[in-house]
DOFI-627575 format. One record per residue: residue in three letters; z, x negated, y of N, C-alpha, C in turn. Coordinates in steps of 0.001 Angstrom, whole numbers, plus 500000, padded with zeros to 6 digits. Example, Ala and Ser with C-alpha at 12.3 -4.5 7.8 and 13.67 -1.06 7.14 Angstrom:
# DOFI-627575
Ala507800486810494310507800487700495500507800486800496700 Ser507080487150497750507140486330498940507870487100500030 
//
This chain:
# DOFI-627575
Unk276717050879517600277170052192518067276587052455519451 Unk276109053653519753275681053851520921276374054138522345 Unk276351053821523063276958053679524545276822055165524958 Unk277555056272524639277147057673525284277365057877526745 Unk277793056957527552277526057379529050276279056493529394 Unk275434055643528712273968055350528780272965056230528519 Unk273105057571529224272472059193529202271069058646529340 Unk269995059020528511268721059596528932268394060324530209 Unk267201060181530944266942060986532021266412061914531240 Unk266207063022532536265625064406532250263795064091531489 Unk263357063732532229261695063233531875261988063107530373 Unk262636062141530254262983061487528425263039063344527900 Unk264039063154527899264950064239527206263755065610527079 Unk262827065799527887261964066750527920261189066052527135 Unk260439065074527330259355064721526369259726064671524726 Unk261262064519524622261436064328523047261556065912522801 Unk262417066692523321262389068296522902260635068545523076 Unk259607068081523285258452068945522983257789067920522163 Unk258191066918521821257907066492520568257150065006520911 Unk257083064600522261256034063779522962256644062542523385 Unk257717062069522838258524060594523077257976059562522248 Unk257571058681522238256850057511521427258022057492520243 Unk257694056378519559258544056493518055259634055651518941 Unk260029054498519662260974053751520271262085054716521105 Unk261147056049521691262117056288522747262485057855521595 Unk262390058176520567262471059057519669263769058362518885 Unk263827057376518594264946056675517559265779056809518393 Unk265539056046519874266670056201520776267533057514521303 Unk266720058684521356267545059756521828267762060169520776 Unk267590059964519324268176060414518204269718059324517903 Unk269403058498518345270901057730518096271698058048519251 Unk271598058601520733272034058760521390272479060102521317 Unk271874061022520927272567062423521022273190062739519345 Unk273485061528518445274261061523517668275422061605518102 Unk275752060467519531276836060521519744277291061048521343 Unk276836061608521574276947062199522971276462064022523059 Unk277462064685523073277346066000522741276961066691523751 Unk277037066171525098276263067022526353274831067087526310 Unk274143065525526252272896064919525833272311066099524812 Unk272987066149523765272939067201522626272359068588522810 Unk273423069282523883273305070316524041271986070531525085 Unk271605069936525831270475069532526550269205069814525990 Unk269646068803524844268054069154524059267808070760523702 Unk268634071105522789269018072238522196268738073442523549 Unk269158073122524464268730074336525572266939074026525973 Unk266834073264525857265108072459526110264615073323524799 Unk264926073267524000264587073721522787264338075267522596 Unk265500075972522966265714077247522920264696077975524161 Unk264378077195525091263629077761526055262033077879525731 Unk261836076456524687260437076620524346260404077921523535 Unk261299077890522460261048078783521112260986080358521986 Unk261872080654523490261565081533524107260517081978524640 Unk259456080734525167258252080938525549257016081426524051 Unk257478080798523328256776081107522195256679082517521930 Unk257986083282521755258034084194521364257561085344522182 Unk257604085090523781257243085776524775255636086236524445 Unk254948084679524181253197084547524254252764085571522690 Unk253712084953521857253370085856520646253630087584520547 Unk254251087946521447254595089338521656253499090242522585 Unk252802089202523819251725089485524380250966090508524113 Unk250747091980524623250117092777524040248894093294525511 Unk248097094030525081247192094401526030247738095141527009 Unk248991096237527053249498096787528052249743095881529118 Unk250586094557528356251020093319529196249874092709530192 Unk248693093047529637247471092261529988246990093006531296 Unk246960094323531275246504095561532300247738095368533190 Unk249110094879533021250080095380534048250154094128534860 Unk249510092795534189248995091658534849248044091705535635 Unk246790092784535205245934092683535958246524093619537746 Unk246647094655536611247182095779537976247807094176539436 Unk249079093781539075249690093324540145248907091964540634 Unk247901091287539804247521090687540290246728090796541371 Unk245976091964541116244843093072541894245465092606543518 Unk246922093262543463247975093885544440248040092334545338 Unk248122091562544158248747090166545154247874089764545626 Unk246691089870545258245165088931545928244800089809546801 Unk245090090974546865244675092424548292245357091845549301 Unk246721091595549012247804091552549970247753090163550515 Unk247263089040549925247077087946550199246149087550551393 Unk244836088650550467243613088352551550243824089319552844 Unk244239090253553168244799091261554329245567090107555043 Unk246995089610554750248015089056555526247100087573555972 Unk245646087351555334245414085873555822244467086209557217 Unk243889087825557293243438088008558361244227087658559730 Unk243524087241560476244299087022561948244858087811562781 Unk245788087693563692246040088680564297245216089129565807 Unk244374090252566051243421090514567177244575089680568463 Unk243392089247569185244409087980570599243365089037571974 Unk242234089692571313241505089849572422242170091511572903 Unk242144092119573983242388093805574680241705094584573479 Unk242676095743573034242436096367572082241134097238573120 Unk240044097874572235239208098847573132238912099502572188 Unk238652100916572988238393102283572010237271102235571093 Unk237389102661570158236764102900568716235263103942569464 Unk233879104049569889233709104821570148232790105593568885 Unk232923106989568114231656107355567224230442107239567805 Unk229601106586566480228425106369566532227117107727566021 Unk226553107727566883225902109387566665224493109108565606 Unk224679109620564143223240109518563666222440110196563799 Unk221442110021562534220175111367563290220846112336562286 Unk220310113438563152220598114888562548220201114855560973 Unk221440115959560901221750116090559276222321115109558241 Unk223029113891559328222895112868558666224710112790558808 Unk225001113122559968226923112859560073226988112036560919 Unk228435111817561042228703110378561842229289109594561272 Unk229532108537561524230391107306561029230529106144562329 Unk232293105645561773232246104883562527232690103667562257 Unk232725102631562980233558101155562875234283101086561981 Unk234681100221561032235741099745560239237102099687561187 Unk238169100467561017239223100032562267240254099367561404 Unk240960098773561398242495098295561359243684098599562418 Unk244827098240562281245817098502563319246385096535563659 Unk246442096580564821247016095397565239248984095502565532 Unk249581094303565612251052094456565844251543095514566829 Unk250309095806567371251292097034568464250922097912567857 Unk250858098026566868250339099626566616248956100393566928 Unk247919100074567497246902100114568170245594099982567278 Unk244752100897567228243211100206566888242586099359567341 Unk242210098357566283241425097415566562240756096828565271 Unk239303096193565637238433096566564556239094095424563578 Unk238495095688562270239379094875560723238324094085561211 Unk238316092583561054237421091410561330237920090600560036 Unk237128090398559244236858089415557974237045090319556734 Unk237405091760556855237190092213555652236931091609554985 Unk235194091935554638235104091380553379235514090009552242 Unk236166089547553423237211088149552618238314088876551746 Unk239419090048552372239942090724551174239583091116550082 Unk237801092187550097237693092604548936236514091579547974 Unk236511090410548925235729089207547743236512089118547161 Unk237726088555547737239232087966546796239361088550545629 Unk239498090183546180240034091047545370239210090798543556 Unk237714090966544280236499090873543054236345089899542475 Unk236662088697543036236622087783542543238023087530541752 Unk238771088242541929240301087608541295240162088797539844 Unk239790089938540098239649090930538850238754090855538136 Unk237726089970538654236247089710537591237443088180536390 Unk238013087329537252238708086615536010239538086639535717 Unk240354087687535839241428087924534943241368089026533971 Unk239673089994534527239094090537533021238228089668531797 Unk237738088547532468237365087829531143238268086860530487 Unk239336086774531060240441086491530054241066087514529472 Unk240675088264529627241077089650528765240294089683528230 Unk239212090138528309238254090014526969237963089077525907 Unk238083087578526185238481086960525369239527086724524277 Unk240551086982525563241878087055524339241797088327523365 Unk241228089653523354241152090245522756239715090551521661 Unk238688089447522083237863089093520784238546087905520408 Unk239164087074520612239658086269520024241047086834518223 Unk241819088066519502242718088872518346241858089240517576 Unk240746090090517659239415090157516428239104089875515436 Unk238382088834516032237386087845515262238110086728514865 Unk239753086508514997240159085067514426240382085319513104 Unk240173084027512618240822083672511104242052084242510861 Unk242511084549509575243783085428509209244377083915509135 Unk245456084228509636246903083154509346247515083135508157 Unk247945082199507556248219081650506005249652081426506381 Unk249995080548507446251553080141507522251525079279508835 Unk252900079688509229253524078874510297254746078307510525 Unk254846077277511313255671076024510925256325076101512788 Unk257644076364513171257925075373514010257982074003514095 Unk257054073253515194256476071466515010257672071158516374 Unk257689069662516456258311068932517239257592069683518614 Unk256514069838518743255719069917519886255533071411520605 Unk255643072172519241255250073506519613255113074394518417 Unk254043075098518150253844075998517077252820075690516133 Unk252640075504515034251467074757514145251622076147512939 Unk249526076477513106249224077924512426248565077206512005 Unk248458077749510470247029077382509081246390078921508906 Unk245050078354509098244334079493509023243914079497507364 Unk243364080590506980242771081221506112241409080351505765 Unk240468080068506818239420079052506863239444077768506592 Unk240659077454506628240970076024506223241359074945507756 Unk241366075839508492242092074964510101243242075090510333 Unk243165074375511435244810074698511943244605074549513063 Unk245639074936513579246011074850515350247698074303515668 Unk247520073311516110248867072523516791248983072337518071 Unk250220073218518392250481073729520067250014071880520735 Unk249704072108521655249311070437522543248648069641521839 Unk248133069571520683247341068664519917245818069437519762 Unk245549068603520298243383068412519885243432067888518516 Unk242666068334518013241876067804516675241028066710516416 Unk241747065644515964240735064031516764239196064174515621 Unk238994065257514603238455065237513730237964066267512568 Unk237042066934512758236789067756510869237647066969510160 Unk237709065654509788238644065306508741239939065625508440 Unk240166065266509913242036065148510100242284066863509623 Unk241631067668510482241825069022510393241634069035509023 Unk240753069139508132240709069985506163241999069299505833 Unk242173067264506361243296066758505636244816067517505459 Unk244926067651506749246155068621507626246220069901506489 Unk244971070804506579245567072136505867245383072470504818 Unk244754071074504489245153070701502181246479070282502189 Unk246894069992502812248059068968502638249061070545502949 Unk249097071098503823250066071775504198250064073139503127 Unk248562073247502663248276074698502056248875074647500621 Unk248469072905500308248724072640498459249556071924498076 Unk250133071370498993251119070171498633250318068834497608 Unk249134068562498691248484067544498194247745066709499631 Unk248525065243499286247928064062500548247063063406499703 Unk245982062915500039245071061676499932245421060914500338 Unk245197059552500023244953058572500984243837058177501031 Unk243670057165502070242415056826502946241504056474501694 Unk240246057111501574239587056139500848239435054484500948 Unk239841054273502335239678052374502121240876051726501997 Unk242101052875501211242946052135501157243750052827499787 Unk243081053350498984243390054068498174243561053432496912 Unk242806051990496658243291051173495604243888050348495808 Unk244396050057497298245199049270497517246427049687497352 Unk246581051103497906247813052121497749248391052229496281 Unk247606052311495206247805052428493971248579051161493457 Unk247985049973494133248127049319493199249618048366493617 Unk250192048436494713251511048131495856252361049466495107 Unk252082050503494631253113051032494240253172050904492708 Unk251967050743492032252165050411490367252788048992490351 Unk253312048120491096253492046883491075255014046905491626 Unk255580047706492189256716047985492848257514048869491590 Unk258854048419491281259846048992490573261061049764491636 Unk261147050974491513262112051754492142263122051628491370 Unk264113051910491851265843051982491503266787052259492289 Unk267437053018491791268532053558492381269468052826493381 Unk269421052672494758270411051780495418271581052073495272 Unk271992053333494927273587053656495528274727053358494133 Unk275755053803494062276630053448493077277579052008493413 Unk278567051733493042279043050354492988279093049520491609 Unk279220048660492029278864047401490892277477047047490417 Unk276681047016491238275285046843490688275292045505489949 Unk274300045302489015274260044464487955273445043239488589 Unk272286044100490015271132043147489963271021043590491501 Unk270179042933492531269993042939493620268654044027493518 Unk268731045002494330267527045687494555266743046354496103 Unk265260045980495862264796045849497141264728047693497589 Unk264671047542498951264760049145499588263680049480500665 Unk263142048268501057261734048337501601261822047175502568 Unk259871046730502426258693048110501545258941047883500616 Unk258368048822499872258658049257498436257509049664498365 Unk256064049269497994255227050823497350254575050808498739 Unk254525050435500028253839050409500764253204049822502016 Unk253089050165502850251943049389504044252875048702504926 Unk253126047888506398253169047317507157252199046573507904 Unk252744046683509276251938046820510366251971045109510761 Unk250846044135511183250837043058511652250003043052513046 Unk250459043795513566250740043861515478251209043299516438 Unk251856042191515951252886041694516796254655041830516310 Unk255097042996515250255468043054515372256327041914514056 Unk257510042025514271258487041101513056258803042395511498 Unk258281041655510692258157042264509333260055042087508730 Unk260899043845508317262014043208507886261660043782506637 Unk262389042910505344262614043237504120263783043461503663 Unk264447044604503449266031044928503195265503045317501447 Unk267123045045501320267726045223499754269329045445499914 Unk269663046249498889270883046575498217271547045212497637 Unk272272044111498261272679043047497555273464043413496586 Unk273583042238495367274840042185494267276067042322494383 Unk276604042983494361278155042592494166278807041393493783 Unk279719041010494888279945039575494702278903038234494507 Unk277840038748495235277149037450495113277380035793496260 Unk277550035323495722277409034003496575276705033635497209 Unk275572033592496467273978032858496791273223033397496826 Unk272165033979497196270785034416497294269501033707498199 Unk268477034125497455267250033369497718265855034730497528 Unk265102034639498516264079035499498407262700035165498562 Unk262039035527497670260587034348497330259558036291497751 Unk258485035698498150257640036629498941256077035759498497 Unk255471036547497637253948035755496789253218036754497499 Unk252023035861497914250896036992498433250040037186497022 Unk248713037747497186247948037865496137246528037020495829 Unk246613036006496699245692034937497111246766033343496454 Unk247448034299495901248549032847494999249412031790495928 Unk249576032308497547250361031563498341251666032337498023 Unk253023031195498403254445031630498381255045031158499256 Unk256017032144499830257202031833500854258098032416500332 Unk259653031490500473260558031161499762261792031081501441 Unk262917031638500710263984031052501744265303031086501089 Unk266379030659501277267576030780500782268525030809501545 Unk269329031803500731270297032911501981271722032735501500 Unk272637032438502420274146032435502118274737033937501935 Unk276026033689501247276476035234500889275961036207500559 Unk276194037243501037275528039089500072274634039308501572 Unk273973038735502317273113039324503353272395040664502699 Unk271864041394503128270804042741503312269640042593503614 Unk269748041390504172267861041860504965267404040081505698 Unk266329040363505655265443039184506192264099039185507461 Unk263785038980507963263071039036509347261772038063509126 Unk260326038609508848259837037725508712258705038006509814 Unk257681036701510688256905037048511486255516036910510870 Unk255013038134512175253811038509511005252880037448510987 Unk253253036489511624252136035448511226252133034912510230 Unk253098035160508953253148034600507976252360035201507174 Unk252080036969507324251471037649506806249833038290507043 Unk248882038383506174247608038717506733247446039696506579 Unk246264040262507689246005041766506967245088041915506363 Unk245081043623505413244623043434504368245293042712502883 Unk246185041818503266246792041198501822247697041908501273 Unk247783041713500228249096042801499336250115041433499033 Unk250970042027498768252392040615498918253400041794497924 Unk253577040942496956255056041189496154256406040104496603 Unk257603041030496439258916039744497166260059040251495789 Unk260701039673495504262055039320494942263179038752495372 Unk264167039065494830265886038901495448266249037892494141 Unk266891036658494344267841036075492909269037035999493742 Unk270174036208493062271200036363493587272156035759492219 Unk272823034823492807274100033608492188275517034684492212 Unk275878035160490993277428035569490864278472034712491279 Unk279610035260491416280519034454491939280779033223491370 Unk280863033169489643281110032098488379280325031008488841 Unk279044031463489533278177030427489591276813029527488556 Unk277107030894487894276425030608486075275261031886486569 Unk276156033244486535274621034140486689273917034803487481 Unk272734034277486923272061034637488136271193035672487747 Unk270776036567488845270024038519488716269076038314489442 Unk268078038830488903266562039204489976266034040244490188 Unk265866040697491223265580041997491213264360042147490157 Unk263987043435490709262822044224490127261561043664491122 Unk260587043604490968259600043518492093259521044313492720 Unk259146044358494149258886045098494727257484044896495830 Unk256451045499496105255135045215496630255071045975497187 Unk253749045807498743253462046119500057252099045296500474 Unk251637045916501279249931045141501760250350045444503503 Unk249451045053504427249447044569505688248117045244505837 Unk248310046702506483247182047274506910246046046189507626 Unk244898046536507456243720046004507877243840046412509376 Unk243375045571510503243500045495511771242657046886512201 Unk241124047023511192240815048173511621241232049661511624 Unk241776049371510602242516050651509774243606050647511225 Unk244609049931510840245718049838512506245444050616513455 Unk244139050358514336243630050597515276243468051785515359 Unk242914052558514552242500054298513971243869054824513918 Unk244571054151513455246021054589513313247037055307514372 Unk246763054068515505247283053992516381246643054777517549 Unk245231055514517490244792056327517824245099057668517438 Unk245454057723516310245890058823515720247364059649515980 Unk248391058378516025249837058558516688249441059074517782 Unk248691058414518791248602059130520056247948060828520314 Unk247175060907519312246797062191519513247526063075518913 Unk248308062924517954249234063710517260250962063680517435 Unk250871062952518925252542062600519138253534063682519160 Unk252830065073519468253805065901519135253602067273518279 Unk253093066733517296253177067162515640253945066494514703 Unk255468066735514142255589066320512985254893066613511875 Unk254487067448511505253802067850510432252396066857509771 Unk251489066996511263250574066386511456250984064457511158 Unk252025063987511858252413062169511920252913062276510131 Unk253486062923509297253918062744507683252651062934507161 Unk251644063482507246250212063746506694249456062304506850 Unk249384062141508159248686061037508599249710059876508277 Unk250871059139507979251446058269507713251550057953506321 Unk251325058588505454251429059205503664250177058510503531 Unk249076058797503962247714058705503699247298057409504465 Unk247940056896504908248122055187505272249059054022504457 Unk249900054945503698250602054420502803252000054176503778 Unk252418054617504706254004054448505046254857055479504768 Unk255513055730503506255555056628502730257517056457503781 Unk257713055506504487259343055977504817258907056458506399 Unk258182056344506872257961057039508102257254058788507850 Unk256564058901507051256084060194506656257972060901506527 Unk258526060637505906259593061263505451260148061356506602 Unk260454060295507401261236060807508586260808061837509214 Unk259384061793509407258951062994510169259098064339509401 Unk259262064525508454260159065749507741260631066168508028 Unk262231064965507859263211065236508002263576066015509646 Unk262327065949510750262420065997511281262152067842511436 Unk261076067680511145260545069247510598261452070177509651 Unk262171069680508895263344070540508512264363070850509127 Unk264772070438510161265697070619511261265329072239511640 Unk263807072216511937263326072726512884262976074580511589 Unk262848074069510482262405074988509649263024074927508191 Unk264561074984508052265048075091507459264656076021505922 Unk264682075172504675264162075976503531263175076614503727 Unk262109075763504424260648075714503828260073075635503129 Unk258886076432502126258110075728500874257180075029501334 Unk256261074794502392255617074256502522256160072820502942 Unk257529072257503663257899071323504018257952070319502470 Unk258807071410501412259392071021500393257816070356499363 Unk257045071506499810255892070592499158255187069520499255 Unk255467068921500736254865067990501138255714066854501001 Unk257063067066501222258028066357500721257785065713498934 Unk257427066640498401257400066209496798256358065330496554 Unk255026065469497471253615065098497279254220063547498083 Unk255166063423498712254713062143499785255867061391498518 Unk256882062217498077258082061347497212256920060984496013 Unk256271061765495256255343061224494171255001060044493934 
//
């Protein structure tokens, strides 16, 4: 249970409302503002302020653009005037300068000093550089943004993301508020996936993927009285050998006594352990495991009588390849605040329970979606 006066700082709490908290500090303010309703409301105002900015930028019209320019004009005039100095030397008379005939007169540039008094403007032209220089770029951001309204791709659909706003174009791109595109790939992958409700996986891992889930038996965990012990993951897919500790959970028997869980790689090695009572789960280090290998595990589990004994169903998983990892883990980073984008890219690596979380995460955000629901069906498949 979580400690709710162990509050998140502000930094945290901002980086997870825009979608940018690593997966460690993401679990954490999700278990924490389960139970802490100020924390809660925090986010939710973090939240409401982005979806405000959003809506502000999307409303943006060219009047907005001219009444920007107008005052900007005003502030860089007024800027460069007030940075002039104030005259220190005896004000002296302005005298006209006589041209040649037919020609007029003209005289000195004057200004007024604090007393009220003429005295000549000295640095002008620093105001009206400013000025030219400040209206020459804030018209080519006007002109851009308005060949950009133009000439862009027609929009197909949009998604509120963990991060920001995520648009599928018509062309087959997308755009994800704070996310670069690590790739042509990632990008077509992204807006097949989002347009059709269809993921690939990696080509270098695509018969491995097949063949960890044709080898894996699903079943129903929930209900009481189960007949037989059944595994709940992995199931059907990948794990990471990083350092980190590999767990294998299952739905134990009812009333079991005894259990024992045997773990075969596909190179014909076995690891075996035996477990007292109805335990759930087992902790294994990844040094036991290689990457690249595919590994099937089983549950036997001793009834109370002491006569019968149940085995699960198989269940199979492989140990991403170190290179594959690596790309991976490049990929989290560039896409940390896209859900949309981390279930695309996690599906197509084969971590078919982390893709889902990130859904689940995205449905929060976009309630009775078809496009969520489709990707949902393509990653459950």
């Amino acid at each position: 249970m979580p400690n709710p006066e162990n509050h998140p700082d502000d930094e945290l709490l901002v980086r997870y409302a825009a979608g940018r908290a690593m997966t460690d500090e993401q679990l954490r303010v999700d278990e924490h503002i389960g139970a802490c309703s100020a924390c809660l409301r925090r986010v939710r105002a973090l939240d409401r302020l982005r979806e405000d900015f959003d809506v502000a930028l999307a409303e943006w019209t060219m009047e907005n653009h001219r009444g920007f320019l107008a005052g900007a004009n005003c502030k860089i005039a007024a800027a460069a005037v007030t940075a002039v100095p104030p005259a220190t030397e005896t004000p002296r008379e302005v005298r006209p300068v006589t041209a040649a005939p037919g020609v007029g007169k003209r005289s000195e540039p004057v200004a007024r000093n604090a007393g009220g008094k003429r005295t000549p403007w000295r640095f002008g032209w620093l105001a009206w550089g400013g000025l030219a220089l400040g209206a020459g770029a804030v018209m080519a951001v006007i002109v851009w943004l308005a060949g950009a309204g133009r000439h862009g791709p027609e929009q197909l659909a949009r998604l509120r993301d963990t991060g920001g706003e995520a648009v599928l174009f018509a062309d087959g791109s997308v755009r994800i508020a704070g996310v670069s595109i690590p790739s042509a790939e990632w990008s077509e992958r992204i807006a097949r996936a989002w347009r059709d409700g269809v993921i690939h996986p990696l080509p270098a891992l695509a018969e491995t993927i097949a063949e960890v889930r044709g080898a894996s038996v699903v079943l129903d965990a929930g209900g009481p009285g189960l007949e037989r012990p059944v595994a709940q993951t992995p199931v059907g897919g990948a794990v990471r050998a990083d350092g980190r500790a590999i767990r294998l959970q299952w739905r134990p028997m009812a009333e079991a006594t005894r259990q024992s869980i045997v773990v075969n790689s596909q190179d014909g090695g076995e690891w075996s352990m035996e477990l007292a009572g109805a335990v759930d789960h087992v902790v294994i280090e990844d040094r036991f495991l290689l990457p690249g290998q595919r590994y099937t595990w089983q549950i036997e589990a001793t009834a109370l009588n002491g006569v019968g004994i149940r085995l699960s169903e198989p269940a199979a998983f492989f140990v991403l390849p170190a290179e594959v990892e690596a790309e991976l883990a490049r990929l989290e980073r560039a896409y940390a605040g896209s859900a949309v984008a981390l279930a695309i890219i996690y599906d197509a690596h084969g971590f078919r329970d982390d893709a889902l979380a990130q859904l689940d995460r995205l449905s929060t955000l976009n309630p009775a979606d078809p496009a969520i629901a489709r990707l949902r069906a393509a990653i459950a498949g």
